[in-house]
N, C-alpha and C positions, 0 to 999 in steps of 0.2 A: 260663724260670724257674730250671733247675737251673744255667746260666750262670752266671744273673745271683748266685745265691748264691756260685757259687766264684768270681766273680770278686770279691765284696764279701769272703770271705774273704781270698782272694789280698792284697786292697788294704787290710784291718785289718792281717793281718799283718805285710806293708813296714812299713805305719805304726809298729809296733808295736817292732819290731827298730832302724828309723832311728832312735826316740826314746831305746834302749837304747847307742846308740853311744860310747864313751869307749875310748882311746888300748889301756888296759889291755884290753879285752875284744877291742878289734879284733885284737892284738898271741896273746892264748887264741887266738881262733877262727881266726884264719889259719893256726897251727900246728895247731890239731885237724882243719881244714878237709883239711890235706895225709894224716890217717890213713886219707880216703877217696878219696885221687887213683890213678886210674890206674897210675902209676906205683909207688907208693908199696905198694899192692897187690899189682901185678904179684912184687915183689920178696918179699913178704911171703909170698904163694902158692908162689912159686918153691921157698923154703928152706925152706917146711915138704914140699911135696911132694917134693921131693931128698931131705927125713930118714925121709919114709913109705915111698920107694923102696928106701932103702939096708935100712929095715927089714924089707922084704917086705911092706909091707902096700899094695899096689897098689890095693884098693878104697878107702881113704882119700884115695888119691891124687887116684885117678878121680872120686871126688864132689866132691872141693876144685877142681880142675878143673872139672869142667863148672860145679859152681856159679859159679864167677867166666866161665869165657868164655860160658855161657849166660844169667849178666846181664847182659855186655858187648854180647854180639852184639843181643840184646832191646832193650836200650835203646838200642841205635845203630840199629833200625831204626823204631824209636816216632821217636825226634827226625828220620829223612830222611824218615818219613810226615807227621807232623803239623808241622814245622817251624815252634815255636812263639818269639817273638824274646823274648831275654831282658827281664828286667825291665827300666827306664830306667838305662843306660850311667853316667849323672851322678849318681847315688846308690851305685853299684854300687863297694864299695871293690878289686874286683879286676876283671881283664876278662877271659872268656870269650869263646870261640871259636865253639862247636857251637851248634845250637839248645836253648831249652831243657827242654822235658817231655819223658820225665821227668829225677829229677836221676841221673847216673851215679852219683856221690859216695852218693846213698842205697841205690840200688838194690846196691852194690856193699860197702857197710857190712852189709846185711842178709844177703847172701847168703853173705860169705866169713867176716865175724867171727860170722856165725851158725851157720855149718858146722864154723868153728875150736870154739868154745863147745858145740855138739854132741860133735865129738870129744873136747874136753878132760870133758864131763863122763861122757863113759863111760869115762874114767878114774882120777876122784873114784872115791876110799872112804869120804868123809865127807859128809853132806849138806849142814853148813855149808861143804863146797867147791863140791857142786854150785849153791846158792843165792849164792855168791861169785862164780863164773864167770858163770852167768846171769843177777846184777845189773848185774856189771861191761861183757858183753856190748851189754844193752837199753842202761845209761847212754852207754855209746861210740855205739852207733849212733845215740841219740835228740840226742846232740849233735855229731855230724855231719850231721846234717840239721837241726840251728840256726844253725849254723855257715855252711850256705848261707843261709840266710834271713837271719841277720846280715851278712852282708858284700854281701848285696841282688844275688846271682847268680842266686835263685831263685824261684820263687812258693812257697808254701806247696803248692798242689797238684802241682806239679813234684815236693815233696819226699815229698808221701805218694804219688804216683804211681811215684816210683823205690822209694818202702818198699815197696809192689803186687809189682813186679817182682821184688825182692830174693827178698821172701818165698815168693814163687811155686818160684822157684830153689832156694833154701834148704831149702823143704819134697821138693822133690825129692831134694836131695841125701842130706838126713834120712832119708826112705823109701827110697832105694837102702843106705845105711850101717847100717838096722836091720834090712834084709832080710837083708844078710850078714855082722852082727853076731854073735860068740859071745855064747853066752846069757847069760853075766854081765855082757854088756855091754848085754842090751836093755833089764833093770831100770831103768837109770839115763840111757839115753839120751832125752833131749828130741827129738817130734815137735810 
C-alpha cells in the first residue's frame, strides 16, 4: 500500500516536470542543478572552511565539514544498499551514473547551504537579514531538488529522501555550532 502510493507519487511528478519542459527552463535548471553537484560543493566548502581556519574558528570548520562529508558518505551508502535505477534514461535530459535514492544533489543542498545559512545568520544584526538569508537558503535548496525532477534524474522520493538525509546532517551540525556558540550568537542562531 505505502509503495504503491510513492510510487503513484514518484510517477505524477515525472509526469508533471516532462509537461513543464521548454528550452529556457531546461537551460535555469541545468545551471541551478550544478549548485548542488559534488563538485561544485566541494569547492564551495573548501573556501569557506580555509577563511574559518585562517580566522581561528575551527568549530565552524569542523561542522561545515562533517555536515558535507556526513551527507556524502550517508548517501553513498543508502544508494550501494538499496540500488535503486534511475528514472527512464529516454526522458532523462542528463545522464547519471550512481544509483538513484536518495538524491545527493539534495541531501547535499540541505546539509551545507543549511550550515552556510546557520552560520551566516548568527552573524545578522538585523532580522530582515536573518529572514533574507533563511529565505534565500529554503528557495536554493527547494530548487535544487526541482531541478532533479525537471531534468527526469530523479523520483520525487529520491528528492525528499536526500532532503531526509541533508537534514539529519544539518541538524547535527546546528546542535554541535550552538553548543559552542558565544552567547550572542545563540539568540539568532537557527536549530
Amino acid at each position: 500500500m505505502m509503495f504503491d502510493l510513492i510510487a503513484s507519487l514518484d510517477s505524477g511528478a515525472q509526469t508533471f516536470f516532462e509537461a513543464l519542459r521548454i528550452p529556457l527552463f531546461t537551460s535555469f535548471f541545468r545551471i541551478l542543478t550544478e549548485m548542488g553537484n559534488l563538485v561544485t560543493l566541494s569547492f564551495i566548502v573548501t573556501v569557506v572552511v580555509a577563511y574559518f581556519i585562517l580566522r581561528r574558528r575551527n568549530d565552524v570548520a569542523v561542522a561545515l565539514v562533517g555536515a558535507f562529508i556526513g551527507a556524502t558518505i550517508t548517501v553513498a551508502l543508502f544508494k550501494l544498499g538499496i540500488g535503486r535505477a534511475r528514472p527512464d534514461i529516454l526522458n532523462a535530459l542528463m545522464v547519471e551514473h550512481f544509483s538513484s535514492f536518495p538524491s545527493l544533489h539534495a541531501a547535499l543542498a540541505v546539509s551545507v547551504y543549511g550550515t552556510l545559512a546557520h552560520i551566516s545568520v548568527g552573524r545578522m544584526r538585523t532580522d530582515a537579514g536573518v529572514f533574507f538569508i533563511g529565505a534565500l537558503c529554503i528557495f536554493l535548496i527547494i530548487l535544487i531538488g526541482v531541478s532533479r525532477l525537471y531534468l527526469g534524474v530523479h523520483y520525487l522520493s529520491d528528492v525528499l529522501g536526500g532532503y531526509l538525509v541533508g537534514g539529519v546532517w544539518y541538524l547535527a551540525a546546528a546542535n554541535y555550532l550552538t553548543r559552542r556558540a558565544p552567547r550572542w550568537m545563540r539568540t539568532r542562531a537557527m536549530v
